[in-house]
C-alpha positions, 0 to 999 in steps of 0.5 A: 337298672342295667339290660340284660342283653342274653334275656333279651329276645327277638322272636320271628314273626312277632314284633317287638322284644322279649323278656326271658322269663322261664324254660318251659316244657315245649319251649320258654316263656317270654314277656313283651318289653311293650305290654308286658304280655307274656306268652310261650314260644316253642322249642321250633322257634327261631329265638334269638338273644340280642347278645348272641346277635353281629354285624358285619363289618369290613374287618370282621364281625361287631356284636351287637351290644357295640354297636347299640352303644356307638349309637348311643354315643352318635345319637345322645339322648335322641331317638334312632330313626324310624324302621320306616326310614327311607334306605338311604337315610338307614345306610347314611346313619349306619354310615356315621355309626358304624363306617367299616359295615359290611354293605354287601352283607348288611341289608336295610332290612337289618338296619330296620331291624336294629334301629327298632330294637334301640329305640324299643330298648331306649323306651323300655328297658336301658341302653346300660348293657350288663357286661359278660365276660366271653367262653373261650373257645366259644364263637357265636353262630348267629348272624344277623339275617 
C-alpha cells in the first residue's frame, strides 16, 4: 500500500507521525503511526503534512518525498541512522544522500528530525509515496525549521 505523504503528519510537541483521520470543530483528528492511539489537535497547532515539508539545498529547495527516496536508494533495505547519531555522522549521511544541502540552513536538529521520520515511516507505513501532481501557481511555504 502506498503512503500518503499529505496525510501524514508531524505535530510539534509530540513525538512520532501522524495519521489524518478527520476535520474536527476546534482542529483534526490524528491517529499515531506508533500505536495507533488517536487524538485531537487543535486549529493553534503547528501541523504539518510531511508533503508540504523542503530542504534546503544549494540550488534551490528538495521536497521531502525526494529525499526520503534518495535515502532509500542510499540505504536499500537498511535502517536510516539513529536520530541520536552523533552530528558528525548526521552531516556525513546526508552528505552521501543529498550533497548539494544547504549547511548553513540545514541544521542536525533537522536531520534528526528526518532520519526519524524514514525510519518510523520504513516500520509503520511505506517508503512507496502516492504520487500528486503540483497546483500551478501554488508554492509551499513551509520549511524545515
Amino acid at each position: 500500500m502506498k503512503t500518503d505523504l499529505t496525510k501524514i503528519l508531524s505535530v510539534p510537541g509530540q513525538a512520532g507521525l501522524f495519521r489524518y483521520v478527520a476535520q474536527a470543530r476546534n482542529g483534526a483528528v490524528v491517529e499515531s503511526l506508533v500505536d495507533g492511539k488517536r487524538s485531537s489537535c487543535g486549529v493553534n497547532s503547528r501541523i504539518s503534512a510531511l508533503s508540504d515539508i523542503s530542504i534546503y539545498a544549494d540550488d534551490g529547495e528538495v521536497k521531502l518525498q525526494d529525499v526520503f527516496g534518495k535515502m532509500k536508494v542510499e540505504l536499500g533495505d537498511a535502517d536510516a541512522p539513529s536520530p541520536k547519531a552523533s552530528a558528525e555522522e548526521l552531516k556525513t549521511f546526508f552528505g552521501k544522500v543529498l550533497p548539494g544541502y544547504d549547511r548553513d540552513r540545514f541544521y542536525v536538529s533537522h536531520m534528526k528530525k528526518v532520519v526519524g521520520w524514514y525510519n518510523c515511516l520504513k516500520q509503520y507505513a511505506s517508503l512507496d509515496f502516492e504520487e500528486h501532481e503540483a497546483s500551478s501557481g501554488e508554492e509551499s511555504e513551509d520549511k524545515e525549521e
